[in-house]
C-alpha positions as CSV (number, residue, x, y, z in Angstrom):
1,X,86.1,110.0,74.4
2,X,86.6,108.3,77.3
3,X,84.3,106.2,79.4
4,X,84.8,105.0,83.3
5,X,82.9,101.5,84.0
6,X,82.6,100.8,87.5
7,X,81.5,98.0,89.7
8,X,80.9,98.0,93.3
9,X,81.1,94.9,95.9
10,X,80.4,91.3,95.2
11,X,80.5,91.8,91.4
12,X,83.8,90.4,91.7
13,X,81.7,87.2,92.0
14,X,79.8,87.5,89.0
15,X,79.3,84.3,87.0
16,X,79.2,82.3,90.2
17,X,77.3,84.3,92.9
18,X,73.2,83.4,92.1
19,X,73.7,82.6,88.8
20,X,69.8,82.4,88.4
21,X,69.7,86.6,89.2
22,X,72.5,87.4,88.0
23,X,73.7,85.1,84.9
24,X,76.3,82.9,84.6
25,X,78.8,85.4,83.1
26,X,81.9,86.7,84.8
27,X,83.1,90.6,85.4
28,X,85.7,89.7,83.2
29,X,83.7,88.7,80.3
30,X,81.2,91.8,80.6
31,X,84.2,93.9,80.7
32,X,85.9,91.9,77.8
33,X,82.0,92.5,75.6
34,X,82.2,96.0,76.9
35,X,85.6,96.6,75.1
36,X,84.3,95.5,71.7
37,X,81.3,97.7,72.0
38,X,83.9,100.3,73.0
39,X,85.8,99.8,69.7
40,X,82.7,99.9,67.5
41,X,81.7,103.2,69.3
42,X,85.0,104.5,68.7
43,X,85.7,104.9,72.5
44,X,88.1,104.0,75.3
45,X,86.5,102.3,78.1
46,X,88.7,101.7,81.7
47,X,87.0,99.0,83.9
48,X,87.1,98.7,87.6
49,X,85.8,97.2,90.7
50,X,85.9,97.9,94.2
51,X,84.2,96.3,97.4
52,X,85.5,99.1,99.1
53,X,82.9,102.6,99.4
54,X,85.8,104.8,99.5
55,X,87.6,103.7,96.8
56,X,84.7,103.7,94.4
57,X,84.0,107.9,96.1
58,X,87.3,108.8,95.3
59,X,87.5,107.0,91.8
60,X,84.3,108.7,91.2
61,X,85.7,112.3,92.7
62,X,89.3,112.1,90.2
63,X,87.3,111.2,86.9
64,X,86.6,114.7,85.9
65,X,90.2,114.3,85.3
66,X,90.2,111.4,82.4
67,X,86.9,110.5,82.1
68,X,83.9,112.2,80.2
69,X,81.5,109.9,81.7
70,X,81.0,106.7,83.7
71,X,78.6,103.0,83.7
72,X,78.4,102.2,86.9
73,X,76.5,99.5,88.9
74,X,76.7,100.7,92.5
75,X,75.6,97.0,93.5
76,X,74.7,96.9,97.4
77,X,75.9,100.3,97.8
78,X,73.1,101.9,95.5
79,X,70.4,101.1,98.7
80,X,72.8,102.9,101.0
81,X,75.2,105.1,100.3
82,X,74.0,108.6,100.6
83,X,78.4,109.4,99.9
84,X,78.5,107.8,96.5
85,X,75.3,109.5,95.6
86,X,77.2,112.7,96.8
87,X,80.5,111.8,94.8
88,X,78.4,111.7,91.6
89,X,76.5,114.6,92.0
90,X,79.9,116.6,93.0
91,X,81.8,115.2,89.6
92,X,79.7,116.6,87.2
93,X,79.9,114.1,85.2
94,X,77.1,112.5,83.0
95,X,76.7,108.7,84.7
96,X,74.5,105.5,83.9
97,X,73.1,103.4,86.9
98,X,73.2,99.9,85.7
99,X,71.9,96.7,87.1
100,X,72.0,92.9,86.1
101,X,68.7,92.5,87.9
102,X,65.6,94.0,87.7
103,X,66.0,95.9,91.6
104,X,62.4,97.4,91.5
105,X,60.8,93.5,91.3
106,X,63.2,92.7,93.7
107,X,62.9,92.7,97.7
108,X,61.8,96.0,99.4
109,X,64.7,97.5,100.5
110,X,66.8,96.7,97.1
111,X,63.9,99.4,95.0
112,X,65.7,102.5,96.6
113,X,68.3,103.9,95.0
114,X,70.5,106.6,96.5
115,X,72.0,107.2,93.3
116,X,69.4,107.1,90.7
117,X,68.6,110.7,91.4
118,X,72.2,112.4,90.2
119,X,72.6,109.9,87.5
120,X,71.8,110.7,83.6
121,X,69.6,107.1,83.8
122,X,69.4,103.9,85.0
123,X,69.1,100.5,83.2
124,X,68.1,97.3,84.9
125,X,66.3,93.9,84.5
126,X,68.3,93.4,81.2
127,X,71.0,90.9,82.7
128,X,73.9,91.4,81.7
129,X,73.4,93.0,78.1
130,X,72.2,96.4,80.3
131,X,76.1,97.0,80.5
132,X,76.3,97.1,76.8
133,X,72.8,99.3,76.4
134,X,74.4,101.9,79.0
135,X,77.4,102.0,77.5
136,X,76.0,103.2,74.1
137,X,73.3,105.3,76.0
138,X,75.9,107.4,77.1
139,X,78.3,107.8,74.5
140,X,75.4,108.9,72.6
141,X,74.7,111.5,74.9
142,X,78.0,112.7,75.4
143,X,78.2,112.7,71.5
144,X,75.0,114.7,71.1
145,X,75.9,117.1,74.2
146,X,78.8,117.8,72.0
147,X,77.2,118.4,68.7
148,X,75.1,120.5,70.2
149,X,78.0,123.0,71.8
150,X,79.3,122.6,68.7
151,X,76.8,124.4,66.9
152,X,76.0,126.6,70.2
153,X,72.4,125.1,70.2
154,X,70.9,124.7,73.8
C-alpha cells in the first residue's frame, strides 16, 4: 500500500512560521514521524510540498497511478481552490484533509473548506500529531475497503 502525503504553501515554513498555531516542529520532522508510523503500518508513505496550486492539481490528478490514497493539508488553498477540490473529486482516490490548527475556531473566512466535501475526512485542532492520526485513519480504511472486496461484502 501506498500513501501520498501532501502539503500545500507556507508549510515549507513550519517550525518557524507562528509557532504558537502551528508548533514549533518542522515539515521535515512531521514527515520524518510520518515515516515511522508508515513502517509500523506496514506502508510506503512519499511526502511532498508545493506552494504552487498547479503542481499540487496535477500531483493530485497522476496518483491514481502509485498511490492508493493521500494526507493532505491543502493549507491556504483549502479556503479557495474550487480546482484542487475538483482534482480530488476527479482521482478517485480515498483522501484525509489535515490541519495543524483547529480552522473552524479560527478567523471567518479560514472555516470554509473547498475540499472537505470530496475528502474521506478531515482532522484538525490536533497540532501536529493530526498527520499521524490521518495517516492511520486511512490506511485503516484502505485496509478494511479491501477486506471487504475480498470477501465480496458491500
Amino acid at each position: 500500500m501506498r500513501i501520498l502525503i501532501l502539503n500545500g504553501p507556507n508549510l515549507h515554513l513550519l517550525g518557524r512560521r507562528e509557532p504558537e498555531t502551528y508548533g514549533r516542529a518542522s515539515l521535515s520532522q512531521i514527515e520524518e514521524a510520518l515515516r515511522e508510523t508508515a513502517a509500523e503500518l506496514g506502508v510506503e508513505i512519499e511526502c511532498r510540498q508545493s506552494n504552487w496550486e498547479g503542481r499540487l492539481v496535477d500531483w493530485i490528478g497522476e496518483a491514481p497511478e502509485r498511490f492508493d490514497g493521500i494526507v493532505f493539508n491543502p493549507a491556504a488553498y483549502t479556503h479557495t481552490s474550487v480546482a484542487l477540490r475538483d482534482a480530488i473529486a476527479g482521482a478517485g482516490l480515498p483522501v484525509v484533509e489535515v490541519h495543524i490548527s483547529n480552522v473552524h475556531a479560527r478567523e471567518e473566512f479560514r472555516r470554509r473548506s473547498y475540499t472537505a466535501a470530496v475528502c474521506l475526512g478531515q482532522i484538525c485542532g490536533l497540532g501536529t500529531a493530526g498527520y499521524d492520526w490521518a495517516l492511520r485513519a486511512l490506511v485503516q480504511h484502505l485496509k478494511s475497503r479491501s477486506n471487504r472486496e475480498a470477501t465480496h461484502e458491500y
